[in-house]
DRENMIDREN-979628 format. One record per residue (C-alpha): residue in one letter; x, y, z. Coordinates in steps of 0.5 Angstrom, whole numbers, padded with zeros to 4 digits, always signed. Layout:
AXYZ...
END
This chain:
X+0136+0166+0149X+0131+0167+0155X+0133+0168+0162X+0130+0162+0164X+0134+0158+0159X+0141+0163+0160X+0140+0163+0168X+0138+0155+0167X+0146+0154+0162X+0149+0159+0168X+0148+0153+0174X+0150+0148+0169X+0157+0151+0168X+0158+0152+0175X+0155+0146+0178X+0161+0143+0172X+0165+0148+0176X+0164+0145+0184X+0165+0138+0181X+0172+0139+0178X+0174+0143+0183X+0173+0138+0188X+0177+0133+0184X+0183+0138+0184X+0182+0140+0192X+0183+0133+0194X+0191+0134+0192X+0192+0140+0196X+0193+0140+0204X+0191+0144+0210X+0195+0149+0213X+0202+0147+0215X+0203+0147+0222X+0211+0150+0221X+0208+0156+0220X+0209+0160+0226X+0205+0163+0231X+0200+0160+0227X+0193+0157+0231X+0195+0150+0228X+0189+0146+0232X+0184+0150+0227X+0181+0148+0221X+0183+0152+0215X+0181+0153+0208X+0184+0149+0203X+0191+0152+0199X+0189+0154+0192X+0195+0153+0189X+0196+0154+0181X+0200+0154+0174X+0201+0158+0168X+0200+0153+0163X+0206+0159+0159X+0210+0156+0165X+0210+0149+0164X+0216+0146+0160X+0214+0141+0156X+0216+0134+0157X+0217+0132+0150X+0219+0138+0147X+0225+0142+0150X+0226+0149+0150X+0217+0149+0149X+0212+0150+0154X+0206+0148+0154X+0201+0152+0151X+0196+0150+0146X+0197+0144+0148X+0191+0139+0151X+0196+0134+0154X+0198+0140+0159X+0192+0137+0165X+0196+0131+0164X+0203+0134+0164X+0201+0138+0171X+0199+0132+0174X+0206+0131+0175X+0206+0137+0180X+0206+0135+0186X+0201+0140+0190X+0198+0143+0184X+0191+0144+0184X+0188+0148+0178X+0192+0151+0171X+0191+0157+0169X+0190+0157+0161X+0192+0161+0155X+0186+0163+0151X+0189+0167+0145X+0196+0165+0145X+0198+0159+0140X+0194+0154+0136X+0189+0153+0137X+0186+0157+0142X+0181+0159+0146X+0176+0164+0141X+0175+0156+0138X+0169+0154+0142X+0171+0146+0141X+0178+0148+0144X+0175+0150+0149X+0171+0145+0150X+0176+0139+0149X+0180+0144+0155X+0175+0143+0159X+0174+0135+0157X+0181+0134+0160X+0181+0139+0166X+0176+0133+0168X+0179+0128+0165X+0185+0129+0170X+0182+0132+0176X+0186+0138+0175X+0181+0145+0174X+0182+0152+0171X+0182+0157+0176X+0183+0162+0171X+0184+0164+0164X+0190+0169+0161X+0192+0171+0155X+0185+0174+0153X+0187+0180+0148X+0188+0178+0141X+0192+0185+0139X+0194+0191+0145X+0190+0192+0149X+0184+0198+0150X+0183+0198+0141X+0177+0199+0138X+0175+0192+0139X+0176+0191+0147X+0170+0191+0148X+0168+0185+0144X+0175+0181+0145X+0173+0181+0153X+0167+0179+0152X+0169+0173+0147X+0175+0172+0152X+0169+0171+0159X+0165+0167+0155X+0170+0162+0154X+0172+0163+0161X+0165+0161+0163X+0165+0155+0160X+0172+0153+0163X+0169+0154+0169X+0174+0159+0172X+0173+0164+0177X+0177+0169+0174X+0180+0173+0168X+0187+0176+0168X+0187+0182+0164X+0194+0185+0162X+0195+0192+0160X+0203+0194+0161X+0207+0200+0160X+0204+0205+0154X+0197+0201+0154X+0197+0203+0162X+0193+0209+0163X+0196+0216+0166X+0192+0215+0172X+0193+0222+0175X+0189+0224+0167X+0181+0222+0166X+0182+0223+0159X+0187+0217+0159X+0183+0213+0165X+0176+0215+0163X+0176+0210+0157X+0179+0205+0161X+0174+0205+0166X+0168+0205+0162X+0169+0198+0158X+0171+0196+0164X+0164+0198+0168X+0161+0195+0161X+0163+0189+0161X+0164+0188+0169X+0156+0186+0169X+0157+0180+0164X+0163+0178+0168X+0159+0178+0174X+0152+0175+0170X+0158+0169+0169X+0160+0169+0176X+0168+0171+0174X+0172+0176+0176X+0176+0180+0172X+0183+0181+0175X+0187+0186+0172X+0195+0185+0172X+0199+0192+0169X+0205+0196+0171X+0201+0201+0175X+0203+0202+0182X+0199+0199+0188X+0195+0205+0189X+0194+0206+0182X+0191+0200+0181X+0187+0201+0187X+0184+0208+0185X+0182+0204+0178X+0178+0198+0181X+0175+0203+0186X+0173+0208+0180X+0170+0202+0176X+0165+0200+0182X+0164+0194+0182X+0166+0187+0185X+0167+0184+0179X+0172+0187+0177X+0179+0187+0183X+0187+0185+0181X+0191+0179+0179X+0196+0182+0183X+0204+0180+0181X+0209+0183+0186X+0216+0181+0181X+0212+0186+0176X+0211+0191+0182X+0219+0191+0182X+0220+0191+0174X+0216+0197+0173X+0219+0202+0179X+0213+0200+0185X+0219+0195+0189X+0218+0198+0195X+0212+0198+0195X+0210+0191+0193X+0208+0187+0199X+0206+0194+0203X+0201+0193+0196X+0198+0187+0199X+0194+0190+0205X+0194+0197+0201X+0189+0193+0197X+0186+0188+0201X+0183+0182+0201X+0177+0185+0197X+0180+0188+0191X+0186+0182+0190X+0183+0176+0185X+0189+0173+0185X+0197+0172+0187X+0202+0171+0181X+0208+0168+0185X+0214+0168+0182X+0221+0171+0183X+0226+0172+0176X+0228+0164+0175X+0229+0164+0183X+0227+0160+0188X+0222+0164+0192X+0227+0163+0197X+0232+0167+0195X+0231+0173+0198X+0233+0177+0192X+0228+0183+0190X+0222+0180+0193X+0221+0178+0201X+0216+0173+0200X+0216+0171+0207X+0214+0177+0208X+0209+0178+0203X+0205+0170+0205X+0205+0173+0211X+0202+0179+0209X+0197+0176+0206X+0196+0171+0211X+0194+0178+0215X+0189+0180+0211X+0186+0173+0210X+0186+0172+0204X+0182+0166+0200X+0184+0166+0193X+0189+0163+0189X+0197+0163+0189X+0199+0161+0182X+0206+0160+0180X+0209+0163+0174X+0216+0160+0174X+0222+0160+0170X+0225+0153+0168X+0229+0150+0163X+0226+0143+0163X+0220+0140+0167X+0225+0135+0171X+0227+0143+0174X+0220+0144+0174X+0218+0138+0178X+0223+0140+0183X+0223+0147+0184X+0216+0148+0185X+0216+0143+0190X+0221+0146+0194X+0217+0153+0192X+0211+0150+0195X+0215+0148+0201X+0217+0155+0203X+0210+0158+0201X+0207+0153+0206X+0211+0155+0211X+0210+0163+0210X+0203+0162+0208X+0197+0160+0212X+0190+0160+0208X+0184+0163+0214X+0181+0158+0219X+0174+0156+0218X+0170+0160+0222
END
């Protein structure tokens, strides 16, 4: 393919990309006037509210979610305040290292004026294998095509390097630098979400040295992996131009309940570094009614604690 013709395919995708994220922007609100303190005669960036697909029960099947499933555009529709959905690419069948279930994706993200912000799930085995390089590269160029700004890779426990050791970060660091210019080439962000602590999640993105690559931020995982006292302080160790995005959840809670995370104080954290990007829920549920209920109620809260920045 030619530059002209891969720069031409380029603007395509991401013309696709500002029509259907319109559609699903018009769902959302600008910032709520309960949020105190706040300059609530500004304009402000519209909220950028998200789902995990893996946390949508499904309807029609109890006890399932609904991955590898198309109908989930339509199914999310019934979230009030939701405004984009965060897909699976690998997990289930079918999945997304098919180009037409990308593509019949992308049909329905249209259909229902629902877009994807970001894509998950990219790796096919552990992560950082022999074959990392070529799975991220399969993974980004599916996200493209969705349309989505951002790619969540997840590396937990063992798969997480030493960061106090090169030899254990070094390699991490290189497919990284490797594949952030393909990321940037796809105008994505690849957002990494691991068991590392705030600091060593800022000393990795630092090392890789490129805007393309930051952190999918997930405070709940801080406190699984022994960083609790350090989850919201994180946010403005990282700041705003190293966080790709928020996961928001809270064990099966409401994220009112004040249990292992403050996340008043983290959405007000994250209103003090003027942060942009999206706070997408991945929240337990047994059934969808739950799920229609309690993130309403979690919305509620998040409006009232978080205030997108106002337009300049």
């Amino acid at each position: 393919m030619s530059k002209q013709q891969n720069h031409t395919r380029r603007n395509f995708i991401k013309m696709g990309l500002l029509g259907t994220a319109g559609l699903g922007l018009n769902r959302v609100t600008l910032g709520s006037p309960s949020f105190a303190g706040a300059e609530n005669s500004a304009k402000r960036l519209p909220y950028k509210i998200g789902m995990r697909q893996a946390s949508i029960p499904d309807p029609a099947r109890p006890g399932k979610n609904m991955v590898a499933n198309f109908d989930t555009f339509r199914v999310a529709r019934d979230l009030k305040d939701i405004c984009g959905v965060e897909l699976q690419v690998a997990s289930g069948k079918p999945n997304m290292r098919d180009m037409d279930v990308v593509r019949r994706y992308k049909a329905e993200s249209n259909k229902w004026g629902l877009p994807v912000p970001s894509t998950a799930g990219v790796w096919t085995g552990a992560p950082w294998g022999p074959d990392a390089a070529a799975q991220l590269t399969s993974s980004i160029q599916a996200t493209e095509l969705l349309g989505a700004t951002n790619m969540l890779v997840a590396f937990f426990g063992k798969s997480a390097p030493d960061m106090s050791d090169e030899n254990a970060y070094g390699p991490v660091v290189e497919i990284l630098q490797k594949a952030a210019p393909r990321a940037a080439d796809a105008g994505i962000i690849l957002g990494l979400e691991n068991s590392l602590s705030p600091a060593d999640n800022k000393k990795l993105v630092d090392l890789v040295g490129s805007p393309n690559v930051q952190v999918y931020y997930d405070l709940e995982n801080m406190y699984d992996f022994g960083h609790g006292a350090e989850a919201v302080p994180g946010i403005k160790l990282l700041g705003k131009e190293r966080l790709a995005a928020i996961h928001v959840k809270n064990k099966g809670k409401l994220i009112s309940h004040n249990w292992r995370i403050d996340w008043a104080k983290a959405f007000e954290a994250l209103t003090e570094i003027q942060y942009e990007g999206w706070l997408t829920f991945e929240t337990a549920q047994d059934s969808f009614a739950q799920c229609v209920t309690e993130t309403a109620e979690n919305i509620r809260f998040l409006k009232k604690h978080f205030q997108p920045p106002a337009v300049s």
